[in-house]
Each structure stands twice: as structure tokens, then as C-alpha cells.
N, C-alpha and C positions, 0 to 999 in steps of 0.2 A: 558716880554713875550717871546722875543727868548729863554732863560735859560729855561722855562716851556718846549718851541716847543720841545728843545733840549731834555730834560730829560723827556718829553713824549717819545718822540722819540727813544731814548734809551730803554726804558723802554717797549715801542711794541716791538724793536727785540728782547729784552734780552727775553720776553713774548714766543716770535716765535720761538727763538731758545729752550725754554725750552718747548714748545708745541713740537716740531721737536725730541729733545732729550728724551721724555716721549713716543711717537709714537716708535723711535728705542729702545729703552728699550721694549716695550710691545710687536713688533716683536722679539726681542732677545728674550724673555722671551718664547712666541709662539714657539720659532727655539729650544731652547731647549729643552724642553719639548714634542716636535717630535722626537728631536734628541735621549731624552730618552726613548722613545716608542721605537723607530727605534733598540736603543743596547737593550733594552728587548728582543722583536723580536730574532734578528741575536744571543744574550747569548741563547735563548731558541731553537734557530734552532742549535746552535755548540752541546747542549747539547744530543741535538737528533739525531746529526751526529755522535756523539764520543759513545751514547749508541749502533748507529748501527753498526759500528766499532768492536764494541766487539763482538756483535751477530756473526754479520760476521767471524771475527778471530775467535769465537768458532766453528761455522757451520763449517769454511775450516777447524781447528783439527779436527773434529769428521768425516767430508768427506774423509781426508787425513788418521786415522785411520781405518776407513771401508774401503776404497781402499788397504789398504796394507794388511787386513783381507782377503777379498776377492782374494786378489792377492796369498797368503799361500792357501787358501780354492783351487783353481786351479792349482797350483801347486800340490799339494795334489792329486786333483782329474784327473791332466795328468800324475801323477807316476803311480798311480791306473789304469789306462786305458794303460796305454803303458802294464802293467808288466800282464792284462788281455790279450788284445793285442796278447804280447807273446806265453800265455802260450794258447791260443785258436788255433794260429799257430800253436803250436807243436799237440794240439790235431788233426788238421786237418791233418797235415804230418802225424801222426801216424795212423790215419783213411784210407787215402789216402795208406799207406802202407799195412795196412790189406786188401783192396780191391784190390790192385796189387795182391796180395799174392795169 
């Protein structure tokens, strides 16, 4: 009868431990399977970060060319107004000199 107690005995923990170990297995299992939601997630959030990236880098080349455009266009257009400028001076001295006159 003790050999029975004993190897009943036995036999509940080895029971509890593998009830024990089947619970942590089915949380690991749980844990991972979040975990792999979880790198879906954050792979699909990198990839939406690195598409905007480029957007970006495109927008600033095309902002950074239209600013250097615009910057020629103004220059352009303050040679054009100085050398207008000038030449309205000299009309007005010459005007101003005929009316002396």
C-alpha cells in the first residue's frame, strides 16, 4: 500500500507538473502570436515611414529646385528693374534739363 501512496503520489505531480507545463506552453504560444501581430504592425508602420521618406526627399528636391528657379527669375527681374531704373533717371535729368533750358 505505501509503494501504491508513493507512485500515486508521484504520479499527481508528475500530472501537475505537466498540467503546469501545458498552461506555459499555451501562454508562450498566446505570447507569440501577439508578438507576431505586434512585428506585422511596426514591419508595416517602417514601411510607411521609409515610403514617406522618399516623398519627402522628392518634395525637398523639387522645393529646393523651384527655390533656385525663382531665385534666377529675381535676379533676372532686379537687373531688369535697376538697368529700367537707370535709364528713367537719365530720362528725367534730361527732361529736367530741357525745362531749365
Amino acid at each position: 500500500m505505501k509503494q501504491f501512496d508513493e507512485l500515486q503520489s508521484d504520479f499527481d505531480e508528475v500530472q501537475n507538473e505537466n498540467r503546469k507545463l501545458t498552461l506555459d506552453g499555451q501562454d508562450g504560444e498566446i505570447e507569440r502570436r501577439e508578438m507576431t501581430g505586434r512585428i506585422a504592425v511596426l514591419e508595416e508602420s517602417q514601411r510607411t515611414l521609409s515610403a514617406d521618406t522618399t516623398r519627402i526627399g522628392r518634395a525637398l528636391r523639387q522645393g529646393l529646385a523651384e527655390i533656385a528657379r525663382l531665385e534666377e527669375l529675381n535676379d533676372v527681374l532686379n537687373s531688369e528693374s535697376s538697368s529700367r531704373m537707370a535709364a528713367i533717371n537719365e530720362e528725367n535729368r534730361a527732361l529736367l534739363s530741357d525745362l531749365s533750358n
